[in-house]
ROBA-171032 format. One record per residue (C-alpha): x, y, z; residue in three letters. Coordinates in pm, 1 decimal, m for minus. Layout:
<u:X v:Y w:Z drenpa:ALA>
...
***
This chain:
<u:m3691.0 v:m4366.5 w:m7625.5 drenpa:UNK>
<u:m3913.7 v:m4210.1 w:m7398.0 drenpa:UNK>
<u:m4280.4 v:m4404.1 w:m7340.4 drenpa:UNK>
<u:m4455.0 v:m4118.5 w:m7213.4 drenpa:UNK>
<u:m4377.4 v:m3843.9 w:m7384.5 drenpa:UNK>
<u:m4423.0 v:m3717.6 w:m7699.9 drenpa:UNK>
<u:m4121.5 v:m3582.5 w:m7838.2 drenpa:UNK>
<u:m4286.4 v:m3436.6 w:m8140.4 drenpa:UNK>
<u:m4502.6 v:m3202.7 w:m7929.8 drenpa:UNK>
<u:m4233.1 v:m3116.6 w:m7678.6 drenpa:UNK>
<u:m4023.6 v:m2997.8 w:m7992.0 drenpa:UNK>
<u:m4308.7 v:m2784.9 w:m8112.3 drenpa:UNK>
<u:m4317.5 v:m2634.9 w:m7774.0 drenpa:UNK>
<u:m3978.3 v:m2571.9 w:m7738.6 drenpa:UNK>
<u:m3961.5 v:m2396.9 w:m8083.6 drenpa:UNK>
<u:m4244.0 v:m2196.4 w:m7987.3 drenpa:UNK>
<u:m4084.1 v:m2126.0 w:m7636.6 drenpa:UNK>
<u:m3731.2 v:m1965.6 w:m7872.8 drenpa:UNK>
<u:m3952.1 v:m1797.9 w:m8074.0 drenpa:UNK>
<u:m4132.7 v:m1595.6 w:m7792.2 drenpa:UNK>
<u:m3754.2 v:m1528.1 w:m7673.2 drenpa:UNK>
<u:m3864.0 v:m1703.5 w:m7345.8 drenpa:UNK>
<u:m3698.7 v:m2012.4 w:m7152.7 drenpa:UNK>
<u:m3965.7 v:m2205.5 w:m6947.3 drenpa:UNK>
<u:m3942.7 v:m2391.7 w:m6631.0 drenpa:UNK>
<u:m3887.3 v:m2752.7 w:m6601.2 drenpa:UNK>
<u:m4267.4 v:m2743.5 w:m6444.0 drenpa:UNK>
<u:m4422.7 v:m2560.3 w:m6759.2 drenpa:UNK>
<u:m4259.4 v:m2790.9 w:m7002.6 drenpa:UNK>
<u:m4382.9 v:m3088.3 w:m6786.4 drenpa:UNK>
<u:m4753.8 v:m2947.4 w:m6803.7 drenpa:UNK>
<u:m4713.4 v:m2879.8 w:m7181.7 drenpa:UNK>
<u:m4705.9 v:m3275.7 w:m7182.6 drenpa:UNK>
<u:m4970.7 v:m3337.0 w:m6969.7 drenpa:UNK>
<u:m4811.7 v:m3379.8 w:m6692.2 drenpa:UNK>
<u:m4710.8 v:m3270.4 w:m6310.8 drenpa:UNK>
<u:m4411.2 v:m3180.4 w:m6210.3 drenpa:UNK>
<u:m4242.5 v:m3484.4 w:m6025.9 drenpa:UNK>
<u:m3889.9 v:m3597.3 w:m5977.5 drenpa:UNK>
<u:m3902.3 v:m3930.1 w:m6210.0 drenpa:UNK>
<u:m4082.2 v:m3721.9 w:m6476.7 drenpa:UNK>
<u:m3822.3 v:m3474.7 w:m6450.7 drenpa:UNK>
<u:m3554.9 v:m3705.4 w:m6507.5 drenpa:UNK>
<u:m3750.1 v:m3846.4 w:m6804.4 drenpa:UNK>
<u:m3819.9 v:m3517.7 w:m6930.5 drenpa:UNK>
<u:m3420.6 v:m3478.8 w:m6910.9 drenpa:UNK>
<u:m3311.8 v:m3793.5 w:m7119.6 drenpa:UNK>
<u:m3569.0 v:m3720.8 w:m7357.8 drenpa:UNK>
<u:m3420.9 v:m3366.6 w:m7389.4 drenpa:UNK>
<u:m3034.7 v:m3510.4 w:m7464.2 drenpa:UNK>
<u:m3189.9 v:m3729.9 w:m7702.9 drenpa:UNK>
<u:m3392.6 v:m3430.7 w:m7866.2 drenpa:UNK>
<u:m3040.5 v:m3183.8 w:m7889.2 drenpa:UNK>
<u:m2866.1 v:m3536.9 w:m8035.8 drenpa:UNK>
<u:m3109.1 v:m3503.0 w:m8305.1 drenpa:UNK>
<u:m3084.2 v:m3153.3 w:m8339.4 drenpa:UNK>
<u:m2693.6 v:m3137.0 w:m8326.3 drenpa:UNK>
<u:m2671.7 v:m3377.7 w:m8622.6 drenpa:UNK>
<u:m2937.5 v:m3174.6 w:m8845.9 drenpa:UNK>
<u:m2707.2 v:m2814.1 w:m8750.5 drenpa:UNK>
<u:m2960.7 v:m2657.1 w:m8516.0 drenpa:UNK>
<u:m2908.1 v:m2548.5 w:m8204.9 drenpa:UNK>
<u:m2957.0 v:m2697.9 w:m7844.5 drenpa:UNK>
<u:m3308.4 v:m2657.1 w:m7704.3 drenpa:UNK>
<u:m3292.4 v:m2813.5 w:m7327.0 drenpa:UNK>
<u:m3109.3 v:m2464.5 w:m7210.8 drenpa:UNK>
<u:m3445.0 v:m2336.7 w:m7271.8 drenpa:UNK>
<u:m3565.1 v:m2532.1 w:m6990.2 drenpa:UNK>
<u:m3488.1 v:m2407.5 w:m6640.3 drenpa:UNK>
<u:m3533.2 v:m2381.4 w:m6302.7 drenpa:UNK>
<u:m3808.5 v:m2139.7 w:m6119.1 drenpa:UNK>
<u:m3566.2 v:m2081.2 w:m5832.3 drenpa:UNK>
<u:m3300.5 v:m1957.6 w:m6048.8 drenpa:UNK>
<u:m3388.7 v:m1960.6 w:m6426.7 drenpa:UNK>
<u:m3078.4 v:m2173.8 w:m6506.5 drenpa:UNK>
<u:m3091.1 v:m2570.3 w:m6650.9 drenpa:UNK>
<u:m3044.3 v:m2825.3 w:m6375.2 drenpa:UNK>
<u:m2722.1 v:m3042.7 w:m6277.0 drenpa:UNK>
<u:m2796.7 v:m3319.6 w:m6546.2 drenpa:UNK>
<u:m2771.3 v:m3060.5 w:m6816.0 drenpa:UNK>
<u:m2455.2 v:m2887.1 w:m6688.0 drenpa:UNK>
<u:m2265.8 v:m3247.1 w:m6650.1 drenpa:UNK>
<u:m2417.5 v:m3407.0 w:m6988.6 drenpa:UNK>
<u:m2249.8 v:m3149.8 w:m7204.8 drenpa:UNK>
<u:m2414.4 v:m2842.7 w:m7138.4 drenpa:UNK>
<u:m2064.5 v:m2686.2 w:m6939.5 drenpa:UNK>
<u:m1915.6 v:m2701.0 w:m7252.1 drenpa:UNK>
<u:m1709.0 v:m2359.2 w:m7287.1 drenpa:UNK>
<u:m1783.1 v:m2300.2 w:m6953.8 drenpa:UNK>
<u:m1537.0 v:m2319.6 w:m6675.3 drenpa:UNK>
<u:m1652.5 v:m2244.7 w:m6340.0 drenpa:UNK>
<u:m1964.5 v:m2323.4 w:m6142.9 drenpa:UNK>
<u:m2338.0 v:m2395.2 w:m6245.4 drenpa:UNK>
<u:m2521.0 v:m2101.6 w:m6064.6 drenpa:UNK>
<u:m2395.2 v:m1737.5 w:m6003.5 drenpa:UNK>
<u:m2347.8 v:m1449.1 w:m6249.1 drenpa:UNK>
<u:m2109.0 v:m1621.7 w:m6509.9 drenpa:UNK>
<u:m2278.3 v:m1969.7 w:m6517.6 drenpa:UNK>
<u:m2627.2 v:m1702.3 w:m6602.6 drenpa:UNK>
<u:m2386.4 v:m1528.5 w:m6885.2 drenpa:UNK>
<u:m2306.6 v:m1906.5 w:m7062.5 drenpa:UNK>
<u:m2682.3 v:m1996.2 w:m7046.3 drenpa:UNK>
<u:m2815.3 v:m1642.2 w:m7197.4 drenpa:UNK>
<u:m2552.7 v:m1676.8 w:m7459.7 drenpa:UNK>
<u:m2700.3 v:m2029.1 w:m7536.3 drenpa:UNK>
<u:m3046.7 v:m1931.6 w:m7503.8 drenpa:UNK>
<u:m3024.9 v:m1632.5 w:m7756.3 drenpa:UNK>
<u:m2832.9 v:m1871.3 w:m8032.6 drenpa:UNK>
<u:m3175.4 v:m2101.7 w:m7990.5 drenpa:UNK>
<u:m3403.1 v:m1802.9 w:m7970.1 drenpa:UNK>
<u:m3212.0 v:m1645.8 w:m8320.7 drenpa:UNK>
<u:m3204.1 v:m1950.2 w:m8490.0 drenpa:UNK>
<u:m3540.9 v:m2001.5 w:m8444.3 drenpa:UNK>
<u:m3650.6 v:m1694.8 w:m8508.5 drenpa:UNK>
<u:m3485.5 v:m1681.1 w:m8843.6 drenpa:UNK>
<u:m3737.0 v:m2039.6 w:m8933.6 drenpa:UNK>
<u:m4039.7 v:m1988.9 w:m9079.3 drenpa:UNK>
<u:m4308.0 v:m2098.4 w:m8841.1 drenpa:UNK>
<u:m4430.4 v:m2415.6 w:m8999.8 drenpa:UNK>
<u:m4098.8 v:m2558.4 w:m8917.7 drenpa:UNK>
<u:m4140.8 v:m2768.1 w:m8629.6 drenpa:UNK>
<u:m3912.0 v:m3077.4 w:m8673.7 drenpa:UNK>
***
């Protein structure tokens, strides 16, 4: 459980986010909270995003946290890579193949969402 976000909204956002097609930095999804981008809100963010792709695995929908990614580089950080997110993958996090696994990911999200009429939201 995560005390100081609320995972509600940062669904919505992240639905909204696939729908546009667009990933978002850790940063923007920190401000769509309310918040500023620091390290022990990021990792906050980050457990609260494993628990949110839990949820969504067991109702058939896709992962949302690939969505969220770095500014630097546009891929998801370490603790997504090493909590499942490699998966499929076999090589390293960053460079041209690690960018190939992510854009595959991102476009299942951004079609499945799509596809949802836009009232869905949980």
């Amino acid at each position: 459980m995560n005390m100081f976000m609320d995972a509600d909204q940062l669904h919505a956002f992240l639905v909204a986010a696939a729908r546009a097609r667009q990933p978002v930095t850790y940063s923007e999804t920190l401000a769509s909270q309310g918040y500023a981008f620091t390290r022990p809100k990021m990792r906050a963010l980050c457990v609260l995003l494993g628990d949110m792709d839990a949820g969504g695995r067991a109702r058939g929908e896709p992962e949302l946290a690939v969505l969220v990614v770095r500014q630097s580089d546009g891929l998801p950080g370490q603790g997504w890579w090493t909590s499942g997110g490699a998966e499929g993958h076999a090589g390293p996090w960053e460079g041209p193949a690690a960018k190939r696994h992510v854009k595959r990911l991102q476009k299942r999200a951004f079609d499945y969402w799509a596809s949802r009429a836009s009232s869905t939201s949980a």
